[in-house]
C-alpha positions in Angstrom: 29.0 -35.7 79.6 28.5 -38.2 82.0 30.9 -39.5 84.2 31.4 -42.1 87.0 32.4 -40.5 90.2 36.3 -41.0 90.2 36.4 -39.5 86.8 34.4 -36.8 88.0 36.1 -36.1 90.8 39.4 -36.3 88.6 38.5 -33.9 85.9 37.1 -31.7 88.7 40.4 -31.1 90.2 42.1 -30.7 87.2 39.4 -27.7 86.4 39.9 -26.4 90.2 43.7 -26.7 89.9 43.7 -25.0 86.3 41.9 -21.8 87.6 42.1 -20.7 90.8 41.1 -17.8 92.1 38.2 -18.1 89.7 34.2 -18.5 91.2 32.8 -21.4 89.4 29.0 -22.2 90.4 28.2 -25.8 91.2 25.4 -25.6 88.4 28.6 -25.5 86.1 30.0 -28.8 87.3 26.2 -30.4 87.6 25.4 -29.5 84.3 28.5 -30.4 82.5 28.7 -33.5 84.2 25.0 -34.1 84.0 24.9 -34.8 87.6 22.8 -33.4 90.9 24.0 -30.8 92.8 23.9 -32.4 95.9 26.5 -35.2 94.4 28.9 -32.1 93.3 28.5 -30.7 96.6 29.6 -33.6 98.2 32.6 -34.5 95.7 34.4 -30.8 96.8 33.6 -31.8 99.8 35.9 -35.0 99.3 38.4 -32.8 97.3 38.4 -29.7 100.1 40.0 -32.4 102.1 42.4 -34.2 100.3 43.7 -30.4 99.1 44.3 -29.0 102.4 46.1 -32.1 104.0 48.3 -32.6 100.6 48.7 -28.5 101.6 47.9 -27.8 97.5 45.4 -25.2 98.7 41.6 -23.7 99.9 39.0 -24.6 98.5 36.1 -22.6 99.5 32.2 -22.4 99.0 30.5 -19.0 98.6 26.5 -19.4 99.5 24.3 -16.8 97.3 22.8 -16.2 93.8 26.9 -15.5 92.7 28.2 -18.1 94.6 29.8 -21.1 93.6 33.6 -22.4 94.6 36.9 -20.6 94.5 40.3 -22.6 94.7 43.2 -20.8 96.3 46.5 -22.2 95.4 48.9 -22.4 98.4 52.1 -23.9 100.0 53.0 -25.6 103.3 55.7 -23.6 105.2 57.4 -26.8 105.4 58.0 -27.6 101.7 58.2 -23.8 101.3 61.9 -24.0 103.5 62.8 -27.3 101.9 62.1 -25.6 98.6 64.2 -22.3 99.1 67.2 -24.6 100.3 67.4 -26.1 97.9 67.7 -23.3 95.5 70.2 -21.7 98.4 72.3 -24.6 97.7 72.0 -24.6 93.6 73.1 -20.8 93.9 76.2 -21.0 96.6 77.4 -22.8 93.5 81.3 -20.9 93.5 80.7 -21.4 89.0 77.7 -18.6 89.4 79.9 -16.0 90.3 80.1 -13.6 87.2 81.8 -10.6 86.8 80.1 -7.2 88.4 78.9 -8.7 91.5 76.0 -10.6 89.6 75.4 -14.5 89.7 74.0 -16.9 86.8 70.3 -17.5 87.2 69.1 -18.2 83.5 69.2 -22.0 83.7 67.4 -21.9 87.4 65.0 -19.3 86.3 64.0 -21.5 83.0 63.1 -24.6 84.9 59.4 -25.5 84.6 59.4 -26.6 88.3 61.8 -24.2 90.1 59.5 -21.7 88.5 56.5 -23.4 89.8 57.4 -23.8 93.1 59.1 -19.7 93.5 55.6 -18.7 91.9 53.9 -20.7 94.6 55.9 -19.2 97.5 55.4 -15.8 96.1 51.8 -15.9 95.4 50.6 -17.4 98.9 52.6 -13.9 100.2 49.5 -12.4 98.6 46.7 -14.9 98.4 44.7 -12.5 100.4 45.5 -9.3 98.4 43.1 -8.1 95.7 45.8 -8.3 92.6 44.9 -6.7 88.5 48.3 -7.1 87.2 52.0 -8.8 87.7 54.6 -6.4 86.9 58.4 -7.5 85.3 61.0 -6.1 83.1 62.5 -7.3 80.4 63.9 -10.1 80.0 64.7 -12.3 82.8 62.1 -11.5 85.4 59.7 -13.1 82.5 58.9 -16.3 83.3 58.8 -15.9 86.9 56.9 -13.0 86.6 55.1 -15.9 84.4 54.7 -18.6 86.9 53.6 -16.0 89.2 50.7 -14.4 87.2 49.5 -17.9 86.5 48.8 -18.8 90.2 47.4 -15.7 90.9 45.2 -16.6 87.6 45.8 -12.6 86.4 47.1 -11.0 83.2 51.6 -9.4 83.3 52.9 -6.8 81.8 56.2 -6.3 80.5 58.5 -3.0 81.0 61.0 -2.9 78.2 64.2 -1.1 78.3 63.8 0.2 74.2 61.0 0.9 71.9 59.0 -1.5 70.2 56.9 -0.5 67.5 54.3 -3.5 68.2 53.7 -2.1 71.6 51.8 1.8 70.3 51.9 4.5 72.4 54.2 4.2 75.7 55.1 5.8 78.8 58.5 6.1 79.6 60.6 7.1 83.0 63.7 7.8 83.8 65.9 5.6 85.9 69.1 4.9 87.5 70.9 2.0 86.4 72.8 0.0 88.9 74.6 -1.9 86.4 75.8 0.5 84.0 75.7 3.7 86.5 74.0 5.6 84.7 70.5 7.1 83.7 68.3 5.1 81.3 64.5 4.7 80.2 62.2 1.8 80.3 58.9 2.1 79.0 55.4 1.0 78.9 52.8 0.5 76.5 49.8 2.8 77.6 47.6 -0.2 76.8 49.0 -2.4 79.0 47.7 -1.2 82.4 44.6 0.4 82.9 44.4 3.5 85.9 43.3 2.0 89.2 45.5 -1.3 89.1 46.5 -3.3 91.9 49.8 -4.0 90.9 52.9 -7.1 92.6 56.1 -6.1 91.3 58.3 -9.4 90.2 61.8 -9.4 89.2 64.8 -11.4 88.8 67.9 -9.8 90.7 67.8 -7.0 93.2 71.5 -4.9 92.9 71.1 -1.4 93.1 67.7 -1.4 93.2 67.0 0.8 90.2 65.2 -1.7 88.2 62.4 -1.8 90.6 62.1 2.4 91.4 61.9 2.9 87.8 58.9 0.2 87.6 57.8 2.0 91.0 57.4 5.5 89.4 56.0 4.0 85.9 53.1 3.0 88.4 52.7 6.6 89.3 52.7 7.8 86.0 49.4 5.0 85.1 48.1 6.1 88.2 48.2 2.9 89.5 48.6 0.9 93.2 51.4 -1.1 94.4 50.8 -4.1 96.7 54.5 -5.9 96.6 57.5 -6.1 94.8 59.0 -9.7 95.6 62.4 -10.8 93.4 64.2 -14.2 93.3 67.4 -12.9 94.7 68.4 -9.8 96.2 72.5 -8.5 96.9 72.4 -8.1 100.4 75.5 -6.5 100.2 74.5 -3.4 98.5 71.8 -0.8 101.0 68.4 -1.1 99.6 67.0 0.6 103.2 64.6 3.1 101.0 63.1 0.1 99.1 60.2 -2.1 100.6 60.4 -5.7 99.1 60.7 -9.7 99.8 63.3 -11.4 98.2 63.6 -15.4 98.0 67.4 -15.5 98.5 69.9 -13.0 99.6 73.1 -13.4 98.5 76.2 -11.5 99.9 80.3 -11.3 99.8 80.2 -12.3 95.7 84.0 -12.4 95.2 84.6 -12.9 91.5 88.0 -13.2 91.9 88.0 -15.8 94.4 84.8 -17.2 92.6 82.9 -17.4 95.9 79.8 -16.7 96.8 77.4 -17.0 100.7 73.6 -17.3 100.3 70.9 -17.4 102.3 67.3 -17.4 102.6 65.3 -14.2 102.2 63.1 -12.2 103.3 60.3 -14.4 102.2 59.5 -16.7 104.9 59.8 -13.5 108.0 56.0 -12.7 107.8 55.1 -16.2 108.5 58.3 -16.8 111.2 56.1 -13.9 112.9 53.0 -15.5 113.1 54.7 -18.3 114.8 
């Protein structure tokens, strides 16, 4: 199909922006667009540009018989703060405040954008990490977990907390609830995750901390790796010392009764404070 430039160069980054992490050679683009190399070459060139100073990502060239160009989704730190106050503000809303010590996160966690943006902040935390699998648990860890997978351009798995007969054979492990305080089961269909996985933990809210152990030891039990387990919000309130883990927003002195509620940004942003 052939194309003048700009339409090119429009389609192009509409492929580039629909699947990153993905190796696309430029006789792809040349032969789709029935166009010379040497006139692709020079369109990512244009695009390279514009991407990093709009801070929308890398876009790299790999020389060689497999080589080709890779688009890395990423996030300015700048937008990345203006981002995660705004959802600090959205959630120091005193009407969150439900009973237990949890807040209400459905509506923020089932916007297309908030989810968007969260999955951008969390994926550039591991841009640079080899990644087979995003890890969530039923239910509303989904479509963050979602968002996630989708810039990281990889396949996620669900851990449910009851038997489904469309999911075969499972694994299951025991686990402490902190909700209900006691010991439950999630499980895991045996053909969800292959052995050997690289595998980034995403989840909603971060209370006891039980949630994510359980996920933790299911990874054992696939003989799989863990690289990060990141959640949206995290009760800073409650001693999660023995857990490693990023959180977007920490939220602390939830007074039900009072309806109140302090938040603040997480953990999120510390790697990249240190680099500064």
């Amino acid at each position: 199909m052939k194309l003048r430039r700009s339409e090119r160069m429009a389609v192009m980054t509409e492929y580039l922006l629909n699947n990153p992490h993905k190796t696309t050679s430029l006789n792809y683009f040349a032969e789709e667009y029935q166009t010379a190399k040497s006139s692709i070459s020079e369109d990512i060139t244009l695009i390279k540009g514009a991407f990093e100073k709009r801070g929308i990502g890398r876009v790299d060239t790999i020389t060689g018989a497999n080589g080709g160009v890779i688009f890395t989704p990423t996030i300015s730190y700048s937008d990345e703060l203006a981002i995660l106050e705004e959802l600090r503000t959205a959630l120091s809303d005193s009407d969150r405040v439900l009973p237990g010590g949890y807040l209400y996160l459905s509506d923020l966690l089932s916007t297309p954008k908030i989810l968007k943006d969260a999955g951008r902040i969390i994926a550039k935390r591991f841009e640079n990490e080899p990644i087979d699998v995003v890890m969530t648990v039923a239910t509303k860890g989904v479509p963050l977990a979602n968002a996630v997978a989708n810039i990281l351009n990889v396949p996620f798995v669900i851990v449910r907390r009851d038997l489904k007969i469309t999911e075969g054979s499972t694994v299951s492990v025991n686990y402490a609830s902190g909700s209900s305080d006691r010991i439950e089961k999630m499980f895991l269909s045996k053909r969800s995750l292959k052995p050997g996985s690289r595998v980034l933990i995403v989840d909603d809210f971060l209370k006891g901390g039980g949630t994510v152990t359980g996920m933790v030891s299911l990874l054992k039990e696939f003989e799989s790796d863990l690289v990060g387990v990141v959640v949206f919000a995290e009760n800073a309130s409650t001693d999660h010392s023995q857990l490693d883990f990023q959180s977007l927003l920490r939220v602390s002195d939830i007074d039900a009764q009072k309806q109140s509620v302090h938040v603040e940004i997480g953990s999120i942003l510390q790697v990249e404070d240190a680099k500064k």
